[in-house]
NULOBA-565993 format. One line per field, with one value per residue (C-alpha): residue in one letter; x, y, z negated. Coordinates in nm, 2 decimals. Layout:
<nodes>
res <- a  ...
c1 <- X  ...
c2 <- Y  ...
c3 <- Z  ...
</nodes>
This chain:
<nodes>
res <- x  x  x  x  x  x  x  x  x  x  x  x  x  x  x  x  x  x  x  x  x  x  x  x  x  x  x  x  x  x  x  x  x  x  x  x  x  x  x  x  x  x  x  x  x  x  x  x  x  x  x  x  x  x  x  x  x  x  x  x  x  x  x  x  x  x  x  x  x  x  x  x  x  x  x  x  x  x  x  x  x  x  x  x  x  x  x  x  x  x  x  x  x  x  x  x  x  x  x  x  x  x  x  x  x  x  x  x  x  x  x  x  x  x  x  x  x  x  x  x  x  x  x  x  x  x  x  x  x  x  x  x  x  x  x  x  x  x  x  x  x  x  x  x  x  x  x  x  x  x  x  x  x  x  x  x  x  x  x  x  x  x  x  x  x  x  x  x  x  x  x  x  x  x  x  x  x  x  x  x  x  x  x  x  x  x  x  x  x  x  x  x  x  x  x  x  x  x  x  x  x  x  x  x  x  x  x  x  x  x  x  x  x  x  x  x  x  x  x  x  x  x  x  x  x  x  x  x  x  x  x  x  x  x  x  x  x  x  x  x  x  x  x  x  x  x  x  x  x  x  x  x  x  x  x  x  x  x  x  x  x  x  x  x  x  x  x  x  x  x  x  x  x  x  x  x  x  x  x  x  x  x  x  x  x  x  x  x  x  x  x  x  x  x  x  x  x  x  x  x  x  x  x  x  x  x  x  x  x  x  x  x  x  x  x  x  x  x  x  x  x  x  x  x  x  x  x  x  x  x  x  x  x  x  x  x  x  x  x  x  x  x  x  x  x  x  x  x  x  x  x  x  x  x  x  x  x  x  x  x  x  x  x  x  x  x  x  x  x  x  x  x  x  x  x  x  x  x  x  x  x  x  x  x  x  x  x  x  x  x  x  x  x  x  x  x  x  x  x  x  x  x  x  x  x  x  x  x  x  x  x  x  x  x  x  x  x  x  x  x  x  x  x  x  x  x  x  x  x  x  x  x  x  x  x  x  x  x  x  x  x  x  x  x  x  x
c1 <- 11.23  11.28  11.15  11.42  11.39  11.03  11.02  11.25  11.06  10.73  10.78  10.85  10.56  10.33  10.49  10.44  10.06  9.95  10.10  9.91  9.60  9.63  9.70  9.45  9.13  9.13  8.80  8.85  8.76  9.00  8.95  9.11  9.27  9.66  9.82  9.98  10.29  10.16  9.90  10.18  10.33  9.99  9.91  10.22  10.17  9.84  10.03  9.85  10.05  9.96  10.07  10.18  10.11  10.15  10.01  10.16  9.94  9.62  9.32  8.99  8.86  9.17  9.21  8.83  8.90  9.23  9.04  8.80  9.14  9.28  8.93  8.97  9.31  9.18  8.96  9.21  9.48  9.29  9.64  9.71  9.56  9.66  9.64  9.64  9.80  9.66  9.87  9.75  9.85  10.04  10.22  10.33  10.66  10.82  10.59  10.70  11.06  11.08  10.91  11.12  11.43  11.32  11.27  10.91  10.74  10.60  10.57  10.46  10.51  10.42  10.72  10.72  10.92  11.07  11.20  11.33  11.70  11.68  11.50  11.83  12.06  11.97  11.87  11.57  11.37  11.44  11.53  11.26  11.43  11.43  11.08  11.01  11.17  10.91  10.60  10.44  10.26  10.57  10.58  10.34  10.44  10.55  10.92  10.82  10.70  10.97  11.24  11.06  11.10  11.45  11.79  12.11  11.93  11.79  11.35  11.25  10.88  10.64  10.43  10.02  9.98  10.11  10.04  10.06  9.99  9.80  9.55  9.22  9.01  8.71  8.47  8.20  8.45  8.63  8.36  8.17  8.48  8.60  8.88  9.06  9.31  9.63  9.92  10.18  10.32  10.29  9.90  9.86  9.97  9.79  9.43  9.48  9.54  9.18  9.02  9.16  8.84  8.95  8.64  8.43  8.68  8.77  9.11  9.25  9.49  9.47  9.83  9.97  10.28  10.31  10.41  10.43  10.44  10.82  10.62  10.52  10.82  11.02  10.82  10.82  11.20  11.27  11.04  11.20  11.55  11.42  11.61  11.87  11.79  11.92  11.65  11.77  11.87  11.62  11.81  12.10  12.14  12.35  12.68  12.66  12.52  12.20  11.86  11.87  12.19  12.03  11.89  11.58  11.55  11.56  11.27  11.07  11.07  10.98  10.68  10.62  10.65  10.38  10.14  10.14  10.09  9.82  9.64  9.62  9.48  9.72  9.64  9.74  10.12  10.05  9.78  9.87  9.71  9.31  9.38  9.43  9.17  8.89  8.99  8.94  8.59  8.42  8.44  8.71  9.00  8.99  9.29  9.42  9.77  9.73  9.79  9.50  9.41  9.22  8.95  8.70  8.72  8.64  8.37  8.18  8.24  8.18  7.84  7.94  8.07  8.16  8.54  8.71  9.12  9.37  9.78  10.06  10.16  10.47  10.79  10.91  11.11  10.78  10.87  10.73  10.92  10.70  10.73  10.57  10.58  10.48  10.45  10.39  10.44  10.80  10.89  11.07  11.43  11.26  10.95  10.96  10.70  10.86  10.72  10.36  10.45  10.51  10.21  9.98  10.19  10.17  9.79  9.76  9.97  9.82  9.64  9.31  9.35  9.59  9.36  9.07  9.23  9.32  8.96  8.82  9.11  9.19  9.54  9.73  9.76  10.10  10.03  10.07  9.74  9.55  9.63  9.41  9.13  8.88  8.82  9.15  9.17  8.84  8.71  8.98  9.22  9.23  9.49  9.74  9.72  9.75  10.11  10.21  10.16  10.34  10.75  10.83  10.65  10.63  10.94  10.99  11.25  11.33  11.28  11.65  11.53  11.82  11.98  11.93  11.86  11.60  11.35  11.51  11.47  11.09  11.19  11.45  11.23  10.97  11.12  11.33  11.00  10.78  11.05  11.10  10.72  10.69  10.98  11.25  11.46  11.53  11.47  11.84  11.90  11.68  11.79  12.16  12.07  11.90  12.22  12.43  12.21  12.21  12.55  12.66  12.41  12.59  12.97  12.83  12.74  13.08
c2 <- -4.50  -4.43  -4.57  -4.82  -4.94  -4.97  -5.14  -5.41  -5.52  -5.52  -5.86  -5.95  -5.78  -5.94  -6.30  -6.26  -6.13  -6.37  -6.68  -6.53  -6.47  -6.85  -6.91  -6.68  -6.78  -7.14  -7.26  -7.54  -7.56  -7.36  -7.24  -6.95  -6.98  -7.00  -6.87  -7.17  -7.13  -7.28  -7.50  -7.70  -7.91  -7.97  -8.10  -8.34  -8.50  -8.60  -8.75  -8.52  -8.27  -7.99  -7.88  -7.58  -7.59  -7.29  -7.25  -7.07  -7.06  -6.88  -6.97  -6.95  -7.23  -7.41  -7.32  -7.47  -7.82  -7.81  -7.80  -8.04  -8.30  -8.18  -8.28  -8.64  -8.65  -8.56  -8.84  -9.07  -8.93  -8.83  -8.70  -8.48  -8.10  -7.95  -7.55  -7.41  -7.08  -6.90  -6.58  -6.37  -6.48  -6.17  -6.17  -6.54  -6.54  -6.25  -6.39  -6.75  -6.69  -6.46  -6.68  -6.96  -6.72  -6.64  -7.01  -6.95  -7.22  -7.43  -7.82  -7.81  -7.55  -7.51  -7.48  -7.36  -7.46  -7.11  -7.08  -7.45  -7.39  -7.07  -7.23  -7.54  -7.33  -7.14  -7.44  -7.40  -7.77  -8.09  -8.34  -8.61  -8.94  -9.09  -9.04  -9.14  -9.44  -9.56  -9.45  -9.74  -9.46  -9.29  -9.58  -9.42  -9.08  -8.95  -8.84  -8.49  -8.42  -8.61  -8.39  -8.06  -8.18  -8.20  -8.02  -8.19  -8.50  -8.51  -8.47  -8.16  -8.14  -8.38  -8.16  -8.15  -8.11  -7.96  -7.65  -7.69  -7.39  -7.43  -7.17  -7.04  -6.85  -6.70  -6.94  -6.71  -6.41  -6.66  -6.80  -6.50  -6.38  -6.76  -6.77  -7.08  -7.12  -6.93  -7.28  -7.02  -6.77  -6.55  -6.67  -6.57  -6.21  -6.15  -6.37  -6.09  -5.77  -5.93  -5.94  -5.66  -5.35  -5.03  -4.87  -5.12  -5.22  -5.52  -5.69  -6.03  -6.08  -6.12  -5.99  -5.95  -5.68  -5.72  -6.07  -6.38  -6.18  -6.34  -6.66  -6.55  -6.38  -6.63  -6.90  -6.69  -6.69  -7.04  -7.11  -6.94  -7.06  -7.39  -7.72  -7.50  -7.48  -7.68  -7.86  -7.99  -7.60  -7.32  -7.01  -7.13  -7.28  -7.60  -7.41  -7.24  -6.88  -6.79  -6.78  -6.41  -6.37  -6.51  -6.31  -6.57  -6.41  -6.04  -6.17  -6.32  -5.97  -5.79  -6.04  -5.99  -5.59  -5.58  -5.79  -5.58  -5.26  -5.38  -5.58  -5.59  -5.38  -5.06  -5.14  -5.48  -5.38  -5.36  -5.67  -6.01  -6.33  -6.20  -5.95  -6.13  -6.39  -6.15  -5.97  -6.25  -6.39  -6.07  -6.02  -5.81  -6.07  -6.32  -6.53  -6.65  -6.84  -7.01  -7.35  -7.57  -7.46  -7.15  -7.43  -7.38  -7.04  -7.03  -7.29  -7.09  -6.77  -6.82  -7.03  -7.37  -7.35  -6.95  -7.08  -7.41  -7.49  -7.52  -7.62  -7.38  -7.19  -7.32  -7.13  -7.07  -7.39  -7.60  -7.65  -7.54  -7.55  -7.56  -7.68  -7.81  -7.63  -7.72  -7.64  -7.88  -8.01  -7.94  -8.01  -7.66  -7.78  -7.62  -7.83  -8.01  -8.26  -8.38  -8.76  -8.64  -8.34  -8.64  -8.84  -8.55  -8.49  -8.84  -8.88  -8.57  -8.72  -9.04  -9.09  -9.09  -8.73  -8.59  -8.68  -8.55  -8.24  -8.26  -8.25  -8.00  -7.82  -7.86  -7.97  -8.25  -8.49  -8.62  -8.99  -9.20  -9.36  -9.03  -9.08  -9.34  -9.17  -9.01  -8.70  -8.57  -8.70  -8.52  -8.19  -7.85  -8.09  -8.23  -8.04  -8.10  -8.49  -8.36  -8.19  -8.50  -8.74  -8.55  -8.48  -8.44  -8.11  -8.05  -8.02  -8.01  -7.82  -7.79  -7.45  -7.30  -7.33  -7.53  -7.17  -6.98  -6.62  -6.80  -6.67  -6.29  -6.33  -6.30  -5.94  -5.82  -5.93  -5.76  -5.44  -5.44  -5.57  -5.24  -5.02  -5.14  -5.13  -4.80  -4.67  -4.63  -4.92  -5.09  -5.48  -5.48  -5.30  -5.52  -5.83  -5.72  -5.68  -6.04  -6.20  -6.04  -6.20  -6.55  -6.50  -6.38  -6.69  -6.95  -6.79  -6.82  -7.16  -7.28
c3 <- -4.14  -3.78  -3.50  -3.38  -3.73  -3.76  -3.41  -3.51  -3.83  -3.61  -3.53  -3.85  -3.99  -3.72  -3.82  -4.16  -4.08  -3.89  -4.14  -4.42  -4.26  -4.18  -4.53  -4.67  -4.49  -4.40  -4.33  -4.57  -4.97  -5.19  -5.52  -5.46  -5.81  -5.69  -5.38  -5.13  -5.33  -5.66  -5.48  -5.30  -5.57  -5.69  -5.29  -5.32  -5.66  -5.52  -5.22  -4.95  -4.76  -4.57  -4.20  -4.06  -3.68  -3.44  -3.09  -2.87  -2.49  -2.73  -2.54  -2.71  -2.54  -2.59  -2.91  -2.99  -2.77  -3.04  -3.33  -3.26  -3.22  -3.55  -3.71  -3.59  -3.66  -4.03  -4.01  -3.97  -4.19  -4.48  -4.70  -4.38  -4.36  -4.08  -4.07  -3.68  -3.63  -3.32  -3.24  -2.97  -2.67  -2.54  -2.92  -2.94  -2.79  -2.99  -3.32  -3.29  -3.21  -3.52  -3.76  -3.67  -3.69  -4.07  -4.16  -4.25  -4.32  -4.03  -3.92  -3.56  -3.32  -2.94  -2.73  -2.36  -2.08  -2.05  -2.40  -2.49  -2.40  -2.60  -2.92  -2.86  -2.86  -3.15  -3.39  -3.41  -3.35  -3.39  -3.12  -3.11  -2.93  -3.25  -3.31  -2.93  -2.95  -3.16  -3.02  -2.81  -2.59  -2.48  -2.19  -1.97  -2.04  -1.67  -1.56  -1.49  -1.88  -1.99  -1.83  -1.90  -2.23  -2.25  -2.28  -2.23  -2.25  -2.55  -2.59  -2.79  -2.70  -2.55  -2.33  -2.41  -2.05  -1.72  -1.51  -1.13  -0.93  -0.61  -0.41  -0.49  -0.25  -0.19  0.02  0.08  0.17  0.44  0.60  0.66  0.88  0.96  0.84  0.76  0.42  0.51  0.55  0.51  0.36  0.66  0.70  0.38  0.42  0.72  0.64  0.26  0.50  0.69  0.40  0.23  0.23  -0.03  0.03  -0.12  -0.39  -0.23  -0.17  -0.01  -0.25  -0.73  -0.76  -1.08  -1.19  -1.54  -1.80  -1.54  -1.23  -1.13  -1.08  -0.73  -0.59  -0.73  -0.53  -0.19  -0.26  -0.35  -0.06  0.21  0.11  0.19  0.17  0.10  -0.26  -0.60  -0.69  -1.04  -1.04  -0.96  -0.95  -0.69  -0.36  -0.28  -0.16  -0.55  -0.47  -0.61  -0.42  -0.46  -0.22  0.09  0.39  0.34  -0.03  0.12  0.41  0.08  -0.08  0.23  0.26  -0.13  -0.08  0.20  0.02  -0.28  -0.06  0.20  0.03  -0.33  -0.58  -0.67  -1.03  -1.01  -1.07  -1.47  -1.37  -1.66  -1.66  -1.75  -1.53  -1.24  -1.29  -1.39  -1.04  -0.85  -1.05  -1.05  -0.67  -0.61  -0.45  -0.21  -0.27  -0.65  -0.68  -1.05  -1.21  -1.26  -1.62  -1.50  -1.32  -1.64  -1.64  -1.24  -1.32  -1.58  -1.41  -1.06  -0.89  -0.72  -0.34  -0.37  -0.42  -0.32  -0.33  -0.11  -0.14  -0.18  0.11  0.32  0.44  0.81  0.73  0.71  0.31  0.07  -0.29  -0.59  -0.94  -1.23  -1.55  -1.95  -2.29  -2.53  -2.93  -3.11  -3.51  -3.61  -3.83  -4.17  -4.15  -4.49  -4.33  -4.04  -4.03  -4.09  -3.82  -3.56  -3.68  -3.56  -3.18  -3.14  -3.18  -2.98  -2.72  -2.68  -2.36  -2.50  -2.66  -2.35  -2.13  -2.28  -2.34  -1.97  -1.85  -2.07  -2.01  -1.68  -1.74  -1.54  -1.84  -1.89  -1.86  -1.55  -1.64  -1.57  -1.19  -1.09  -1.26  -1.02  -1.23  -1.10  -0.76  -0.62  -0.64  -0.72  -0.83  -0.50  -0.37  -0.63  -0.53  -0.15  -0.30  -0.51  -0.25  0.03  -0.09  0.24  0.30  -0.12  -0.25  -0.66  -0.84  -1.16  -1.29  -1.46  -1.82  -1.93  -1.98  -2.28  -2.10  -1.94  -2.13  -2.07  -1.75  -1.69  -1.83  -1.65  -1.36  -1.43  -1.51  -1.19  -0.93  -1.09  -1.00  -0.67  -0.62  -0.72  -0.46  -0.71  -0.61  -0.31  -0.19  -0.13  -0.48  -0.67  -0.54  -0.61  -0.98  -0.96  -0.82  -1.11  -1.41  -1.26  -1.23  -1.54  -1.64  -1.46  -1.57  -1.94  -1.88  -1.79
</nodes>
């Protein structure tokens, strides 16, 4: 077999892996005399029916607060199992999107903001309206996890929670040079450059290169265009062009280029999501832009008052453009359980459970009812309140996941942003290439 051959059943292989390990060593009585095949007909006649359900955003601690749900779900459905599925996290996308391509088994799936247009357009979940129009505690389900949910108007996941990025920073590093949190873009170049020490290992700013890394450049971007940007549309600007075509985006990625070079670590290009955090907990950044779920992991990792949190950084415009993104609970179109697959996202979606999941999470729970509570209106989440209750200077967009190359472009972006990093591309080069996909995106569209 050659190699192009042998990399394209990879996937498959890893699909088909990981659903029989799930299968095969279930924490739960089985005795082990028949394989899941011959034990299903057995599992219906008794009325009791068995689950398939597949996270995507693998977290250990997530993965634990999860189970602990599924248990009391259990308790109250007694003829539902339900079976979690826990890829690794750096695998999920490509094992996911493969196992759903096969038709393989499964009744609940995790679906992501970034890959919901693709998964649409390629028949792969069920719309849930129907099921929503039902469910008593879809009332106080909030408009922003309602629409994150949704392509061409119809609900295809209800998100378990939402990820809001604001800024993390060293408290101890800035007040021993009294510094203040950078308000800007600009502040926050210079205040990393301030802080940024090579000698001693130590740099102002947790950047990270490698999967997820367009989430910053894509924000400095957005940000800089301004007012001028599509808001129901995050790729273009009112007037039709895309972000990438303005002189704003080329002063972005000059800002970008500079903080990367004077102030982060050189290493940080091939930098993910552990990465970046672990850079910034074990003492060797000053400055960490990520949503609110990495709270627990600052608050076991770091002693009280070393960090604190600020808002997003603003543009020369005064604006700063940020958004709001989601993953959440989907039915896959082969589940052959999809009434007992809503049962379990609807308990896990009640307020009770989302909001618990919220706090030991550190997720923004999706119901309006978590806003008055005071666990989410003090403390690091404070900031996140500052940005809700000020539109005027917080501006949302949507991100563009309503098309299906959405997904490709976290890719192409981060193929293109390493080459122009390393000196083998120019800003003006790279952005030209960006322009082209969205594009070729919004001619596909039409």
């Amino acid at each position: 077999m050659n190699v192009r051959a042998a990399k394209k059943l990879r996937p498959l292989a890893c699909a088909v892996f990981v659903l029989t390990i799930a299968a095969g060593c279930s924490p739960r009585p089985n005795d082990g005399s028949q394989d899941d095949k011959a034990a299903e007909p057995a599992s219906a006649a008794s009325g009791k029916v068995t689950l398939k359900m597949m996270e995507n955003l693998t977290n250990p601690q997530r993965t634990a607060i999860l189970k602990d749900m599924i248990a009391s779900f259990e308790e109250e459905h007694p003829n539902i199992r339900v079976d979690l599925i826990s890829p690794p996290f750096d695998q999920a996308d490509e094992t996911i999107g493969t196992m759903l391509a096969a038709k393989v088994q499964l009744d609940v799936v995790e679906v992501r903001d970034v890959n919901i247009a693709d998964y649409v357009s390629k028949d792969y979940i069920e719309p849930l309206d129907a099921y929503a129009a039902t469910w008593h505690d879809f009332a106080t389900v909030a408009n922003i996890p309602r629409s994150v949910g949704m392509v061409k108007d119809k609900l295809y996941f209800i998100a378990n929670g939402l990820y809001e990025r604001q800024l993390y920073y060293r408290k101890d590093w800035f007040d021993q040079l009294h510094l203040t949190p950078p308000a800007t873009w600009q502040e926050l170049y210079e205040t990393a450059a301030k802080l940024t020490d090579p000698a001693n290992n130590r740099y102002g700013f947790s950047f990270r290169g490698a999967k997820g890394g367009n989430s910053v450049y894509d924000t400095m971007i957005r940000t800089y265009n301004g007012e001028r940007m599509k808001v129901d549309d995050g790729a273009f600007l009112v007037d039709g062009t895309t972000i990438y075509s303005s002189p704003e985006a080329r002063q972005a990625l000059d800002l970008f280029t500079r903080l990367y070079q004077d102030a982060s670590p050189p290493e940080s290009l091939y930098f993910g999501f552990e990465e970046q955090v672990n850079a910034f907990t074990s003492g060797q950044t000053a400055i960490l832009l990520q949503d609110s779920d990495v709270i627990q992991t600052l608050q076991a990792k770091m002693k009280p008052g070393v960090w604190a949190t600020a808002p997003m950084p603003t543009g020369p415009s005064g604006k700063a453009l940020i958004t709001v993104g989601a993953a959440g609970w989907g039915i896959p179109v082969q589940s052959s359980h999809k009434d007992e697959a809503w049962k379990l996202i609807a308990y896990l979606s009640s307020p009770q459970q989302n909001i618990e999941l919220g706090k030991k999470y550190g997720l923004v729970p999706i119901h309006t009812l978590a806003a008055s509570d005071p666990f989410f209106m003090t403390g690091p989440y404070q900031p996140l309140i500052e940005m809700t209750n000020n539109p005027a200077t917080y501006i949302y967009y949507r991100l563009p996941i309503g098309y299906p190359s959405y997904l490709g472009w976290e890719k192409e972006s981060r193929t293109t942003i390493q080459e122009m990093l390393l000196g083998r591309a120019t800003i003006e080069e790279t952005l030209a290439k960006w322009d082209a996909f969205w594009k070729e995106q919004q001619r596909l569209m039409q």
